[in-house]
N, C-alpha and C positions, 0 to 999 in steps of 0.2 A: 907244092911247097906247103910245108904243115905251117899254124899260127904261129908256134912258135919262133922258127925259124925266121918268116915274118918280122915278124915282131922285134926282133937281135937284127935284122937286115939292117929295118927301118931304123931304129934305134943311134945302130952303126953311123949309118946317113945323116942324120938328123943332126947327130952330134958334131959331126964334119963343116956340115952346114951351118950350126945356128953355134957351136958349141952350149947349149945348154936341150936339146933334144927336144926340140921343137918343129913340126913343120912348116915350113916357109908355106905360105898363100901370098901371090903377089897382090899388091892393094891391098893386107890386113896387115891392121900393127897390135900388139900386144894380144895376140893370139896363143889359142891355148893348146899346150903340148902336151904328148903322148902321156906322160907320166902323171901330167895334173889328171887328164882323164882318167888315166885306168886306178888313179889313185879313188877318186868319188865312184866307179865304176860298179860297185852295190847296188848305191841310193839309185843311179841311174837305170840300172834294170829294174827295180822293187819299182819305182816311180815315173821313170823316165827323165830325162836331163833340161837341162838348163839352154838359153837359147845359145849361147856360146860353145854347150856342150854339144848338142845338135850339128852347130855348124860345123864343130871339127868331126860329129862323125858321119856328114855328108862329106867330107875333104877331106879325111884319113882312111885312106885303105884298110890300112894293117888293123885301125882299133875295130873300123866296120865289122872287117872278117871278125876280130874277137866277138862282139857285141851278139852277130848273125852264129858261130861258133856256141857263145854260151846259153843262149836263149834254142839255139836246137837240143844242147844236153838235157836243158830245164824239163821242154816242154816231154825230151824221151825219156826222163826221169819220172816222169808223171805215169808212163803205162807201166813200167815195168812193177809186179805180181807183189803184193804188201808178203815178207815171209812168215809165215808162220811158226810159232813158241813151239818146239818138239812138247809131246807130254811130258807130263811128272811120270811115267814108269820110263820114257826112254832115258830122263836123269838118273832114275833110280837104278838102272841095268849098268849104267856104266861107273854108276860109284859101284856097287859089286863088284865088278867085272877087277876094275882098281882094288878093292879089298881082298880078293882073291890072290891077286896077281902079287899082295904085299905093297902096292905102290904106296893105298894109303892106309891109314892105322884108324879103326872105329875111334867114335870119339865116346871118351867115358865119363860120366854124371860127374862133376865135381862137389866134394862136402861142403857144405857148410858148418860152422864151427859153432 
């Protein structure tokens, strides 16, 4: 089952259960739901979370997998190859190429008066 899928399951459920999309923990009152989480869910990667945030994502599946989810893209966004600026003659070949072809019109000195 992919996240997001997940996620719309839990949601689904939560909503049924709590009507406001929260998941129940029995013994906790005024616990924090899926949406308050994934709303702060920036600062909590950039910093790490709150004790409250913690506890819901030792006790929420769905946000866990997000949390494990976004922090695998991060850290494989880190290896992938910085791309490199083609040169100024491969810009320059294809503005020709364009000029040639009529697409676009040289640009002409404008007077001054």
């Amino acid at each position: 089952m992919r996240t997001g899928e997940a996620i719309a399951m839990a949601t689904k459920q939560e909503t049924k259960a709590t009507g406001i999309g929260a998941v129940e923990i029995p013994g906790r009152d005024n616990q924090m739901n899926c949406a308050d989480f994934q709303r702060d869910l920036p600062l909590i990667i950039d910093s790490g979370g709150s004790e409250e945030q913690e506890e819901h994502l030792r006790t929420c599946d769905v946000c866990r997998d997000l949390v494990n989810d976004l922090r695998y893209i991060a850290d494989q966004a880190k290896l992938l190859v910085p791309m490199l600026e083609p040169s100024p003659k491969v810009w320059d070949g294809i503005e020709e190429k364009l000029k040639l072809e009529g697409l676009i019109k040289p640009v002409q000195a404008r007077r001054t008066p």
